[in-house]
C-alpha positions as a Python dict, from the first residue, in 0.01 Angstrom:
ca = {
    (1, 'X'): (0, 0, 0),
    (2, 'X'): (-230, -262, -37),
    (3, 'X'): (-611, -220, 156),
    (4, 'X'): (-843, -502, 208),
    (5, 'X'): (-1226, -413, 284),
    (6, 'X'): (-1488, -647, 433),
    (7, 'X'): (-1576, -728, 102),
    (8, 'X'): (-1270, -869, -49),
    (9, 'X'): (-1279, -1191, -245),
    (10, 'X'): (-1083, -1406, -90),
    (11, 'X'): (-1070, -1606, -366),
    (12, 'X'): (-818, -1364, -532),
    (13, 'X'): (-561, -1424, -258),
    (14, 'X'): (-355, -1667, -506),
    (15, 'X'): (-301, -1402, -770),
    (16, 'X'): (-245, -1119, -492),
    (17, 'X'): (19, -1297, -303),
    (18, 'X'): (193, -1312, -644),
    (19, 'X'): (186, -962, -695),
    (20, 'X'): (340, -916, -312),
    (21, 'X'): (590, -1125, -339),
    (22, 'X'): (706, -1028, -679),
    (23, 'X'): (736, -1406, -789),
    (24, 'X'): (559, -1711, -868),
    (25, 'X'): (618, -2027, -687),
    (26, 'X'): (583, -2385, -777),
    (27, 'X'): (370, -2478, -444),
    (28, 'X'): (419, -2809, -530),
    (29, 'X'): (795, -2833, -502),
    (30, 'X'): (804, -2551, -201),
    (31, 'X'): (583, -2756, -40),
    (32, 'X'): (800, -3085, -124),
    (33, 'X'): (1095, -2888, 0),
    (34, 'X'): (894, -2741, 351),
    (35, 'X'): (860, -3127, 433),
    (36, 'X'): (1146, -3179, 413),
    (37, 'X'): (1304, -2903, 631),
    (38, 'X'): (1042, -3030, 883),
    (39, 'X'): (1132, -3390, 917),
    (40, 'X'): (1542, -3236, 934),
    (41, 'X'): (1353, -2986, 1228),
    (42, 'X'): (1154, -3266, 1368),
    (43, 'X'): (1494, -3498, 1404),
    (44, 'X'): (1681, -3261, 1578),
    (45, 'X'): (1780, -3363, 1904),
    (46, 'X'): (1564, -3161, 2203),
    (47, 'X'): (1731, -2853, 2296),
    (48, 'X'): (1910, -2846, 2614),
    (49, 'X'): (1596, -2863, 2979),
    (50, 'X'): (1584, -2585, 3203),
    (51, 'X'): (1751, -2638, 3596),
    (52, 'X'): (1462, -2484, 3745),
    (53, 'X'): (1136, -2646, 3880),
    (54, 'X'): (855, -2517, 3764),
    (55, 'X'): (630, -2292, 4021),
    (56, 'X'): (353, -2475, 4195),
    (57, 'X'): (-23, -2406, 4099),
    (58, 'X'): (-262, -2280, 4384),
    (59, 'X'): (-492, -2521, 4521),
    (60, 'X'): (-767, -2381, 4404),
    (61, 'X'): (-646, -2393, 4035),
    (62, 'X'): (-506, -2773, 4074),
    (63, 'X'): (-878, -2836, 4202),
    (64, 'X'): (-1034, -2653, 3906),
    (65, 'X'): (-830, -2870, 3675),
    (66, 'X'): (-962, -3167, 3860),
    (67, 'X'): (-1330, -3108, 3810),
    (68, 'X'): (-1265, -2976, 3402),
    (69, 'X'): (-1094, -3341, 3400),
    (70, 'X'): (-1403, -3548, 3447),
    (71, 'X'): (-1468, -3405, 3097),
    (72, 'X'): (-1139, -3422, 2938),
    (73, 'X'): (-962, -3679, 2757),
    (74, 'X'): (-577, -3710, 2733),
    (75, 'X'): (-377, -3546, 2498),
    (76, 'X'): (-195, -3748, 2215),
    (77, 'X'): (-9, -3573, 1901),
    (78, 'X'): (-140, -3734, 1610),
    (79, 'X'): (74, -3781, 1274),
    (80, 'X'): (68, -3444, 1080),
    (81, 'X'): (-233, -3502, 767),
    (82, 'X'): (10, -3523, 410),
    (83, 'X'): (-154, -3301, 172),
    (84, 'X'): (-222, -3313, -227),
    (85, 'X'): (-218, -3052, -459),
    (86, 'X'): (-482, -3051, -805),
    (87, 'X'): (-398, -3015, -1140),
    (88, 'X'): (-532, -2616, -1078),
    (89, 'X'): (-278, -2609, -806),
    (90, 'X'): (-525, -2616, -540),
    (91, 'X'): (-399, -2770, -214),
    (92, 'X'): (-589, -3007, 4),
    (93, 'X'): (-572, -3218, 329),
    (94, 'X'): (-546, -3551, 200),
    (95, 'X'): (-833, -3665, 447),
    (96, 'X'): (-1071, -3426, 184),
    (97, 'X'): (-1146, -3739, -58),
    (98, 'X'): (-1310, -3883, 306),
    (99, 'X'): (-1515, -3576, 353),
    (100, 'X'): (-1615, -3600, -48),
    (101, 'X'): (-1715, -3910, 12),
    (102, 'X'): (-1957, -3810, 308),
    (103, 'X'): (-2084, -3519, 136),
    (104, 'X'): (-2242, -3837, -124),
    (105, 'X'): (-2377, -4007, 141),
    (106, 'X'): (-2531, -3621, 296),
    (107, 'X'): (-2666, -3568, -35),
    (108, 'X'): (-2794, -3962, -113),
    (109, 'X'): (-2963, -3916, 224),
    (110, 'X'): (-3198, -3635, 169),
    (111, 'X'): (-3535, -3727, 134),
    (112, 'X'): (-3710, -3360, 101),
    (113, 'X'): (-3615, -3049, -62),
    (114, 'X'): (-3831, -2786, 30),
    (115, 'X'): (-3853, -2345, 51),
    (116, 'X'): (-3833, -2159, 366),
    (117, 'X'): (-4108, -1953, 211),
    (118, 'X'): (-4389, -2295, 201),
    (119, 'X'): (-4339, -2306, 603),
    (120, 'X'): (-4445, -1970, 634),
    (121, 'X'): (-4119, -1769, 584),
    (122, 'X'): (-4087, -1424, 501),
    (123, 'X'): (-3795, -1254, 411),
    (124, 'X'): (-3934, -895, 493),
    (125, 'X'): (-3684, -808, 776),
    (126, 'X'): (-3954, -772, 995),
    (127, 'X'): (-4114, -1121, 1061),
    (128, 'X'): (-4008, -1377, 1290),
    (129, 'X'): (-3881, -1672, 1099),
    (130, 'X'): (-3806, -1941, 1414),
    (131, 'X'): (-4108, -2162, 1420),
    (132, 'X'): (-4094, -2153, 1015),
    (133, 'X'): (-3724, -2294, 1022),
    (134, 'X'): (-3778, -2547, 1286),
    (135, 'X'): (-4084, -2689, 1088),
    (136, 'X'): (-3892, -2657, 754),
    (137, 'X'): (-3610, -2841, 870),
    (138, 'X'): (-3806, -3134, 1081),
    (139, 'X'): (-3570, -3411, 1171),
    (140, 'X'): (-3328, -3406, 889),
    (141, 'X'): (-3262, -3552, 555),
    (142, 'X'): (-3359, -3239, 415),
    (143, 'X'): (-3259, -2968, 180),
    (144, 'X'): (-3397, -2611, 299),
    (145, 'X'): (-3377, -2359, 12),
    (146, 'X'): (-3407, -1974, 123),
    (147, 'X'): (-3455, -1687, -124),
    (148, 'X'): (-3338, -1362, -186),
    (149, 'X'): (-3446, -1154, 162),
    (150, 'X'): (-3386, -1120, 520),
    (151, 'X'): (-3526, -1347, 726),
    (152, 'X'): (-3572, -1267, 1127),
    (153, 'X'): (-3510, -1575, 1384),
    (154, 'X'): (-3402, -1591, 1729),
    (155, 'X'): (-3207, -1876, 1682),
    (156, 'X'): (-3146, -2207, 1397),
    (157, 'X'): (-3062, -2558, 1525),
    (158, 'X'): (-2976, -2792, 1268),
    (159, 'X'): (-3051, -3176, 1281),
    (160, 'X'): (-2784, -3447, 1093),
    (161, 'X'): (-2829, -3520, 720),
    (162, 'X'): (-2926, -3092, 715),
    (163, 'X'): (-2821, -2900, 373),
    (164, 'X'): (-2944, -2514, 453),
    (165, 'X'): (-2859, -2308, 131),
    (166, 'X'): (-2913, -1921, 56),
    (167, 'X'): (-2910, -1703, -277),
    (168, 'X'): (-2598, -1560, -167),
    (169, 'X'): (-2339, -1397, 27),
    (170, 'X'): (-2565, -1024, 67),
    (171, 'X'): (-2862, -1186, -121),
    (172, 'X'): (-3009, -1377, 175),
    (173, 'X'): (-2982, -1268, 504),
    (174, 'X'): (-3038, -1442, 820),
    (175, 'X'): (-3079, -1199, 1123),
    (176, 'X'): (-3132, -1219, 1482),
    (177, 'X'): (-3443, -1127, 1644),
    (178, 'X'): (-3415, -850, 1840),
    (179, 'X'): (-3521, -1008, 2173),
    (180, 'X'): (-3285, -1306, 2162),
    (181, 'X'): (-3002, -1319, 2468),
    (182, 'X'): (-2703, -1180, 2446),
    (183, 'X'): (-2567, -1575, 2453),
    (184, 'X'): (-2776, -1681, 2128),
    (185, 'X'): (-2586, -1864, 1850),
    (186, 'X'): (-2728, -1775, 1524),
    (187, 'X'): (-2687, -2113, 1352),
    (188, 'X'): (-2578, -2416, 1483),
    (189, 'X'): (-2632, -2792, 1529),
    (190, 'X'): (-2949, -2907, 1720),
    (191, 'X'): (-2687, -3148, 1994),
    (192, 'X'): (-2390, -3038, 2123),
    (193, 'X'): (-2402, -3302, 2356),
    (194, 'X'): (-2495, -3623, 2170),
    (195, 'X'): (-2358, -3468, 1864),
    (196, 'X'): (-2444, -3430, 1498),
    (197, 'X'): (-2334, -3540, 1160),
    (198, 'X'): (-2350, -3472, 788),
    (199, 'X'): (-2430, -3058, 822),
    (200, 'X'): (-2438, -2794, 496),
    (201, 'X'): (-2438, -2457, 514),
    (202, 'X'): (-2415, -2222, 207),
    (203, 'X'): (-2489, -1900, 42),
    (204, 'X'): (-2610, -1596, 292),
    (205, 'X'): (-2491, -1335, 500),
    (206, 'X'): (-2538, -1370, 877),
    (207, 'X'): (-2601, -1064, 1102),
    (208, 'X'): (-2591, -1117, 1496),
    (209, 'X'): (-2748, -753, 1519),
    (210, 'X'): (-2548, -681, 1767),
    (211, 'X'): (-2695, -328, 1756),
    (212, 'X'): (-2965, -513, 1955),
    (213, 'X'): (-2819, -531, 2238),
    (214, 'X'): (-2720, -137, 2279),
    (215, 'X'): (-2416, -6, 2427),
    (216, 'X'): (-2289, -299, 2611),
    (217, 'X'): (-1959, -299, 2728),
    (218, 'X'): (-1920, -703, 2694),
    (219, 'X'): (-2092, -857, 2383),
    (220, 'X'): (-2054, -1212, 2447),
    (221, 'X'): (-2126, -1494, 2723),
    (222, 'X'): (-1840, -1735, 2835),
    (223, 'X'): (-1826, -2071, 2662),
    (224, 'X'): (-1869, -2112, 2263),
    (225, 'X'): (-2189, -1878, 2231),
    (226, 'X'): (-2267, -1585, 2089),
    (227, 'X'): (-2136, -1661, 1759),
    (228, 'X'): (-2255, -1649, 1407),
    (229, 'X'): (-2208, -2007, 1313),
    (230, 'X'): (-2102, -2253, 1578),
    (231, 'X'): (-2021, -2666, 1487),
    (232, 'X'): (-2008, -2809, 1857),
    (233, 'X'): (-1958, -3201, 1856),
    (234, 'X'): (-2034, -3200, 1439),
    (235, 'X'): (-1852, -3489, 1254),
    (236, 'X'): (-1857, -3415, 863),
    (237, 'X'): (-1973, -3038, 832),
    (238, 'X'): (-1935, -2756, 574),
    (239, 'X'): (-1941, -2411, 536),
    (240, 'X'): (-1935, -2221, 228),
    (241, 'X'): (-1938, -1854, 76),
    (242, 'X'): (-2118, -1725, 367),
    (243, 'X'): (-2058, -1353, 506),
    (244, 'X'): (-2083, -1328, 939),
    (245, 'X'): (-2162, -968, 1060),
    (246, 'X'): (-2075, -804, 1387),
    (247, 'X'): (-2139, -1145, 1606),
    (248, 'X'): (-2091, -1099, 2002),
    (249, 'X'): (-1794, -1303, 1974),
    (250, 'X'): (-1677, -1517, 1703),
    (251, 'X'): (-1818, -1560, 1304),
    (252, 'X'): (-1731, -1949, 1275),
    (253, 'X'): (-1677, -2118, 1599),
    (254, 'X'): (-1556, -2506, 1524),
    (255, 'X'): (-1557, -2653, 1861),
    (256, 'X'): (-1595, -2929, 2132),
    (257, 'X'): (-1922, -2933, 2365),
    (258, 'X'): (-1761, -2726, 2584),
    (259, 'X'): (-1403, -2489, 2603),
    (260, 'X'): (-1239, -2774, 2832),
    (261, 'X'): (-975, -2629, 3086),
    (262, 'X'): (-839, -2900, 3257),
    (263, 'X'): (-484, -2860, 3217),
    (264, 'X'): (-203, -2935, 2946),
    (265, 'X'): (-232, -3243, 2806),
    (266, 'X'): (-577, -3243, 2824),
    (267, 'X'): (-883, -3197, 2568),
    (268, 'X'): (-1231, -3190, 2585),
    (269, 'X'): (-1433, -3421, 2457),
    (270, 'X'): (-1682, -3384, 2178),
    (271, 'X'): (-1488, -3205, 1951),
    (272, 'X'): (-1573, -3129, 1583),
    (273, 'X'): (-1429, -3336, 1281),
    (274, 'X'): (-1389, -3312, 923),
    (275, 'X'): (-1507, -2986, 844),
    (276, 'X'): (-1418, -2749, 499),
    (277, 'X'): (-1515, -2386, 575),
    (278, 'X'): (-1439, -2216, 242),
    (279, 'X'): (-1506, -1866, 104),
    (280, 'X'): (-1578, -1675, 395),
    (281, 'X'): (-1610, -1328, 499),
    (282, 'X'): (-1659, -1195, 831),
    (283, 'X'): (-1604, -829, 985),
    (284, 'X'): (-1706, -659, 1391),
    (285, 'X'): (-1669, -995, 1555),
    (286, 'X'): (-1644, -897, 1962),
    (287, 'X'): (-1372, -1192, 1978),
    (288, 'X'): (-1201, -1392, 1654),
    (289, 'X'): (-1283, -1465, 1316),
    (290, 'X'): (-1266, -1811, 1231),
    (291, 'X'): (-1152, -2039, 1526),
    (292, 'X'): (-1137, -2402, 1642),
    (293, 'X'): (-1112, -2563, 1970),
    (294, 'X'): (-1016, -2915, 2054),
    (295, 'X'): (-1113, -3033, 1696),
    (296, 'X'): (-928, -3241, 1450),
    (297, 'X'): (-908, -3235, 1081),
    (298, 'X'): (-987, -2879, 956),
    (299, 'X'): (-1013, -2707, 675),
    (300, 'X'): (-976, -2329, 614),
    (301, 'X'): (-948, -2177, 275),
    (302, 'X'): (-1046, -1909, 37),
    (303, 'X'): (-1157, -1693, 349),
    (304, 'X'): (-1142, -1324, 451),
    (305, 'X'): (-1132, -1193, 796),
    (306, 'X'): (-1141, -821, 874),
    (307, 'X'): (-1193, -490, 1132),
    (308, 'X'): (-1302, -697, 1473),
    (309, 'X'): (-1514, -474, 1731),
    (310, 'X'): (-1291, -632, 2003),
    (311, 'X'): (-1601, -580, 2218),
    (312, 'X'): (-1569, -937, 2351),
    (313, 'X'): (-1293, -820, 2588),
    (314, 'X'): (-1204, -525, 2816),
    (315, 'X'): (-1110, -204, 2624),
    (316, 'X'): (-768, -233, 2509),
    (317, 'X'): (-674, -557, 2599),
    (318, 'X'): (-864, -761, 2294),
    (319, 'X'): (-698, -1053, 2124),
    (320, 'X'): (-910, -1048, 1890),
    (321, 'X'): (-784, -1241, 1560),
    (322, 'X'): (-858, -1318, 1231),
    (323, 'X'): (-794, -1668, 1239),
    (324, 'X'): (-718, -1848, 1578),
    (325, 'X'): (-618, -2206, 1612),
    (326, 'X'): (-673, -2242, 1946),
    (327, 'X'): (-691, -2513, 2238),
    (328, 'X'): (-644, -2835, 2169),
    (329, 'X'): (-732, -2835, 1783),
    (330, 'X'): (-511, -3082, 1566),
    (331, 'X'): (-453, -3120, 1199),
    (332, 'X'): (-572, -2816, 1098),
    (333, 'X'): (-465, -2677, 733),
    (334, 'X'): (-495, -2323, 631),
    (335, 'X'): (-493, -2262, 290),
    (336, 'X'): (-512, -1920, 70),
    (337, 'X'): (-655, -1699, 314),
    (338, 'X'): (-629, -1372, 444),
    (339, 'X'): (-687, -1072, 755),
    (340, 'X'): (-690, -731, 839),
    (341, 'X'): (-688, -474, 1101),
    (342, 'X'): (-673, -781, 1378),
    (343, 'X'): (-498, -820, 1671),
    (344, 'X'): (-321, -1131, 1511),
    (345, 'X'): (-413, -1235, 1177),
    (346, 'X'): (-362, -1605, 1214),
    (347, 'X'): (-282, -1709, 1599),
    (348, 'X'): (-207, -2056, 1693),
    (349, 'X'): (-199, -2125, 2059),
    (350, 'X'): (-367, -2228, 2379),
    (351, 'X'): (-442, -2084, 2726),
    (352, 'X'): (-208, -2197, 2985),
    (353, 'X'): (-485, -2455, 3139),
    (354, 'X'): (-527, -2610, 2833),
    (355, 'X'): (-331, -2800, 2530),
    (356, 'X'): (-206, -2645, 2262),
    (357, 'X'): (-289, -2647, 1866),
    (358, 'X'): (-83, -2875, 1695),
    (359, 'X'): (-2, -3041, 1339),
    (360, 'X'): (-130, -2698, 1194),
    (361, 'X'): (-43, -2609, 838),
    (362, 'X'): (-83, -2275, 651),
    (363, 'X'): (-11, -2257, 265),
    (364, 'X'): (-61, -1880, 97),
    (365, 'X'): (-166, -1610, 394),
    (366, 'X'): (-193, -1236, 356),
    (367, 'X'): (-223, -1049, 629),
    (368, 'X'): (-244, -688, 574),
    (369, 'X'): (-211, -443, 900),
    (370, 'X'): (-293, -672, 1180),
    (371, 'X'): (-83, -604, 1524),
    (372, 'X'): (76, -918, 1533),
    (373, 'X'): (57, -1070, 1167),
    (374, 'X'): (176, -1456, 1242),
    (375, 'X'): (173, -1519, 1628),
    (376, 'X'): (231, -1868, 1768),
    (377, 'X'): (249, -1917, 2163),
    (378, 'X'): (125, -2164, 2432),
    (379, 'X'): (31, -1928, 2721),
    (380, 'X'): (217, -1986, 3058),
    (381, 'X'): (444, -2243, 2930),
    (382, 'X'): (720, -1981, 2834),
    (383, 'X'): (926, -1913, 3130),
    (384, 'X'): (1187, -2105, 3273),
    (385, 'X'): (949, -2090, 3616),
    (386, 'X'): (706, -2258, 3380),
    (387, 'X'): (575, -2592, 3297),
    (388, 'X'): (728, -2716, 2983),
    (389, 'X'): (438, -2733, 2703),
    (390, 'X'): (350, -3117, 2643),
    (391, 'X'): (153, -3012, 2331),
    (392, 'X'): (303, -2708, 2154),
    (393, 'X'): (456, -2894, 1842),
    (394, 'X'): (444, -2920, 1484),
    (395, 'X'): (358, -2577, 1248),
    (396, 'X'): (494, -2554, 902),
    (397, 'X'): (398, -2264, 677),
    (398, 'X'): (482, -2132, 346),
    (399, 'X'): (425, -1848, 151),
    (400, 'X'): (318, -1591, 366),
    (401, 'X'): (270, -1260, 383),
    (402, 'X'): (279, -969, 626),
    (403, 'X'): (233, -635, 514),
    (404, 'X'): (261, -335, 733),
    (405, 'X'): (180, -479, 1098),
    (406, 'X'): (94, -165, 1306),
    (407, 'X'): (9, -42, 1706),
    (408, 'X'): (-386, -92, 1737),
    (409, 'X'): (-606, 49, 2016),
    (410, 'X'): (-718, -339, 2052),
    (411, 'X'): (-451, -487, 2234),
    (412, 'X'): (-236, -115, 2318),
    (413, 'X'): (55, -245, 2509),
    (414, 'X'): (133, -517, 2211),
    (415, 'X'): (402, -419, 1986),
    (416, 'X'): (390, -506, 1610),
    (417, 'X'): (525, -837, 1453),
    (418, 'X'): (561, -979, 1130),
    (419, 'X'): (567, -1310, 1338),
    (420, 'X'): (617, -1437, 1680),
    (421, 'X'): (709, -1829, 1787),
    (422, 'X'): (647, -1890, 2140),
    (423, 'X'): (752, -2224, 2349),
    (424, 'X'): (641, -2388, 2050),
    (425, 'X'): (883, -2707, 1887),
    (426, 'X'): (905, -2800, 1477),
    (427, 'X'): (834, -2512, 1330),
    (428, 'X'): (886, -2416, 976),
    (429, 'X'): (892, -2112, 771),
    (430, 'X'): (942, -2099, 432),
    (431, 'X'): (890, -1830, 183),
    (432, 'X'): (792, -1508, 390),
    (433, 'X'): (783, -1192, 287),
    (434, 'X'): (720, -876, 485),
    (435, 'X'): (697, -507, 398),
    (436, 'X'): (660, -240, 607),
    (437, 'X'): (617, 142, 566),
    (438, 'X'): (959, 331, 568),
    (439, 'X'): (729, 639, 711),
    (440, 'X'): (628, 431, 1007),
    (441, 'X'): (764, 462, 1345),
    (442, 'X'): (870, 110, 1457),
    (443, 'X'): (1023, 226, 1757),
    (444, 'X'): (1352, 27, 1740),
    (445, 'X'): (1163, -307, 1805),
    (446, 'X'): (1241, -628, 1602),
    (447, 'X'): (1034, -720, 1332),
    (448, 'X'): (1058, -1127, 1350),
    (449, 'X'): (1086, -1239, 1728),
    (450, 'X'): (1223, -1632, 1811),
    (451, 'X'): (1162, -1645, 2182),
    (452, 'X'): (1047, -1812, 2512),
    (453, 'X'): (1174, -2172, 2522),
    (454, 'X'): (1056, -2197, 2131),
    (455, 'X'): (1281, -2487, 1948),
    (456, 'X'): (1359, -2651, 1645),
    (457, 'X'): (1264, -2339, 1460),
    (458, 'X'): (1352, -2330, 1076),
    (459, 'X'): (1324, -1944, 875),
    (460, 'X'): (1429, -1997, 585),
    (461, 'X'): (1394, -1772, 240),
    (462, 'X'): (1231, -1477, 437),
    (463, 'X'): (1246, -1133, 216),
    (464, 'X'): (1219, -791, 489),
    (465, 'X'): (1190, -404, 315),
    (466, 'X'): (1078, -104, 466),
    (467, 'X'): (1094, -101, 825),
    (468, 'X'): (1384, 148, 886),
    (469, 'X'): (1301, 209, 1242),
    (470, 'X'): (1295, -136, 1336),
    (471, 'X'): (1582, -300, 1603),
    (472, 'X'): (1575, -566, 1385),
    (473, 'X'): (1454, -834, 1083),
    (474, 'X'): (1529, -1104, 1325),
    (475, 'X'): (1566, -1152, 1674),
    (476, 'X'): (1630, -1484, 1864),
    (477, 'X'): (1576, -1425, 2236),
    (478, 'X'): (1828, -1523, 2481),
    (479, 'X'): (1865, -1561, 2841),
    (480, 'X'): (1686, -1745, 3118),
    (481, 'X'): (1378, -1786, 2842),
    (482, 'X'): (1560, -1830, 2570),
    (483, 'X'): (1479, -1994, 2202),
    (484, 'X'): (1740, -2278, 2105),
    (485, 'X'): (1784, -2472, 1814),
    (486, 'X'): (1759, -2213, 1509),
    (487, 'X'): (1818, -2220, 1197),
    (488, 'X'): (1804, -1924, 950),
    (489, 'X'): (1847, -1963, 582),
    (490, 'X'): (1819, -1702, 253),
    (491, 'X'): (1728, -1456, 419),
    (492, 'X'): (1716, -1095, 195),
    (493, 'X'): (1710, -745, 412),
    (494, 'X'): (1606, -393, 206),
    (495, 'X'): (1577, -32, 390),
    (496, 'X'): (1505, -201, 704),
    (497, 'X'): (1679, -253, 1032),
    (498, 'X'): (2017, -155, 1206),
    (499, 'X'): (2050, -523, 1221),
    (500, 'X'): (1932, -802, 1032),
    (501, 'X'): (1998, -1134, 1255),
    (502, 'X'): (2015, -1039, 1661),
    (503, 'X'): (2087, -1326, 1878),
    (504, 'X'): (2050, -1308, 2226),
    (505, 'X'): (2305, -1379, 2509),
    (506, 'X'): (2329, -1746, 2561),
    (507, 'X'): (2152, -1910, 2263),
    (508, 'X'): (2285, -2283, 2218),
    (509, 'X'): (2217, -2409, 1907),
    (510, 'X'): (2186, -2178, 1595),
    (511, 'X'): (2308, -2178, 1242),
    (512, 'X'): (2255, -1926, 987),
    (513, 'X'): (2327, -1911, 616),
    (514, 'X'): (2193, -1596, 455),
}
């Protein structure tokens, strides 16, 4: 059985998806043929409306809503971003040759390269490095080189036109001071209210010492703080090969001023855009991983996300995830990445007061042991007593991989998945293998779950061995909150399962071809 550490190379996901799934694919054509099953999805006609009216929200929430408002802006669902794929075979959002671009302009723009070390930095472990950053990196248009060492700050604020690069991933390491709040952000930009533009960020490990802060029960503060790396309002940003450590809440945190609450079909305003995090590693995070909030055009790849604390949340009720698209983001592509030991490995959602993710693509995943390995829901917009989602469309992902999802003590009343689609429309599947452990007690629960007023869902080449104690490969839900508008195709069942397709009582619209 295959075990990732904190220290895989997420690099190697490529090659190790080939070895799990036993074949190689031309990503090129199963792309091709993905977009393809999505505009067939994405033309179906909507799937039969619920009779019943939705409940009525309290007064207090409905005023709540109001007062988020005056610093929302409407929802719209933009086009899905096409992407391109390299001679190497890499795959990229076609919006990346923009980004290139800016990254020219970022680097034509710096007028000073200087070391940490000529501002009085000192990578003993032991110093405090804050005023020696803040003078380092001035206003901007600067380059800020940081040696081998760790360096002590409460807290680094980047201007626009800001490159900040390290030795390395375990070479250079930026810690937080032992006095700074339990609410500090390690790095981010200096405005998250007027915004900033044109920020690097390479090469170092980034510990939160959360040991600082003793035997909390609650790590984090509410809002987008207490994270290792946080991009609030930050138009044309990057992160690469850095490694977060134990934040309060989350490692990379690509986000709008504020988390904006003001209903479905809502977003905040002053989201992040255009940002590549690549080759990442981050393990003990209180909440997720890598997530984004109501940001648009987003880049994930080459990154590992392991082992979360949970601490973020009450005991046993932590969603904590590897990757989590979250509230409002849009056109956000996933590519080669991978988690372990989470809650969910990659989750794409939003809470019930806000809109959900949408346009979000993910090519080559591994997720190895997380609770709920692929889980895609908009909170409170499942029931037939609830709203309708206005913004829960459009996911597509291909080769994907889900090996061994098990019971955790971080969420204990969730039951494993391989995947879960939740009151979410256009959604595509193709090439997805799961293995399980024949030793394992499933408890006679399904494996693959279709549910909750999802639609236009497409499965299709999914491969399922080893889970013998398992209901089922596949269930589609039926009922009052039933799924509608299914289609399953090539779908291969070893040692697992009394059944391999369940469909629930009442389910309109479904066609299989195995």
């Amino acid at each position: 059985m295959i075990f990732l550490d904190k220290d895989h190379d997420p690099r190697k996901n490529g090659e190790l998806l080939s070895v799990i799934t036993e074949k190689q694919i031309n990503i090129e054509a199963v792309i091709k043929e993905t977009e393809q099953l999505f505009q067939q999805c994405h033309m179906n006609k909507p799937a039969p409306q619920f009779n019943k009216e939705p409940k009525e929200d309290s007064f207090f929430k409905r005023m709540m809503e109001h007062i988020f408002r005056l610093f929302a802006r409407p929802f719209n669902l933009l086009k899905p971003t096409p992407v391109y794929i390299d001679s190497d075979g890499n795959v990229f959002p076609k919006w990346k040759t923009k980004l290139d671009d800016e990254y020219k302009k970022l680097i034509s723009r710096i007028t000073r390269e200087v070391n940490i070390i000529d501002f009085g930095g000192i990578g003993d472990g032991k110093s405090d490095n804050t005023t020696a950053f803040k003078r380092a990196l001035g206003n901007g248009r600067v380059r800020v080189n940081i040696p081998d060492g760790v360096f002590i700050t409460k807290g680094i604020r980047l201007p626009s036109w800001t490159c900040l690069v390290g030795a390395g991933k375990g070479k250079t390491t930026i810690k937080l001071h032992e006095s700074a709040p339990k609410g500090t952000r390690l790095i981010t930009n200096a405005n998250h209210w007027k915004g900033n533009h044109h920020l690097y960020v390479q090469g170092m490990s980034l510990d939160w010492n959360v040991e600082r802060l003793g035997d909390v029960k609650k790590t984090s503060t509410w809002g987008n703080y207490s994270s290792c790396l946080t991009y609030a309002n930050v138009s044309y940003g990057w992160v690469k090969d850095i490694e977060a450590i134990n934040p309060g809440l989350h490692c990379f945190d690509i986000s709008s001023t504020l988390y904006n609450y003001a209903g479905d079909g809502y977003r905040s305003k002053g989201g992040s855009q255009y940002v590549w995090l690549d080759n990442l590693n981050g393990y003990g995070f209180g909440d997720d991983g890598i997530t984004t909030h109501h940001s648009d055009y987003i880049f994930i790849s080459n990154s590992h996300m392991c082992d979360p604390s949970g601490r973020a949340h009450q005991k046993g009720f932590s969603n904590s995830n590897g990757f989590e698209i979250d509230d409002g983001s849009r056109n956000v592509l996933l590519v080669n990445n991978s988690s372990a030991r989470c809650f969910g490995g990659i989750e794409i959602k939003a809470h019930q007061n806000s809109s959900a993710a949408s346009n979000v693509q993910i090519v080559g995943h591994i997720s190895v042991n997380d609770n709920r390995a692929y889980n895609f829901r908009h909170i409170g917009h499942h029931k037939s007593t609830d709203r309708e989602s206005q913004s829960a469309y459009n996911i597509t992902a291909v080769n994907l991989a889900a090996i061994k999802p098990i019971f955790t003590d971080l969420y204990k009343g969730s039951k494993p998945r391989g995947l879960v689609v939740s009151g979410y429309k256009n959604v595509v599947i193709n090439h997805f293998t799961l293995i399980g452990d024949p030793d394992y007690d499933y408890r006679r629960i399904p494996i693959i779950a279709i549910q909750y007023r999802a639609r236009n869902v497409v499965l299709n080449n999914i491969l399922v061995k080893d889970f013998k104690s398992a209901s089922a490969a596949i269930k589609v839900f039926g009922g009052e909150n039933r799924a509608d508008s299914i289609s399953i195709n090539h779908v291969k069942i070893r040692d697992s399962a009394l059944k391999a397709i369940d469909i629930g009582k009442d389910v309109q619209d479904i066609r299989i071809n195995v």
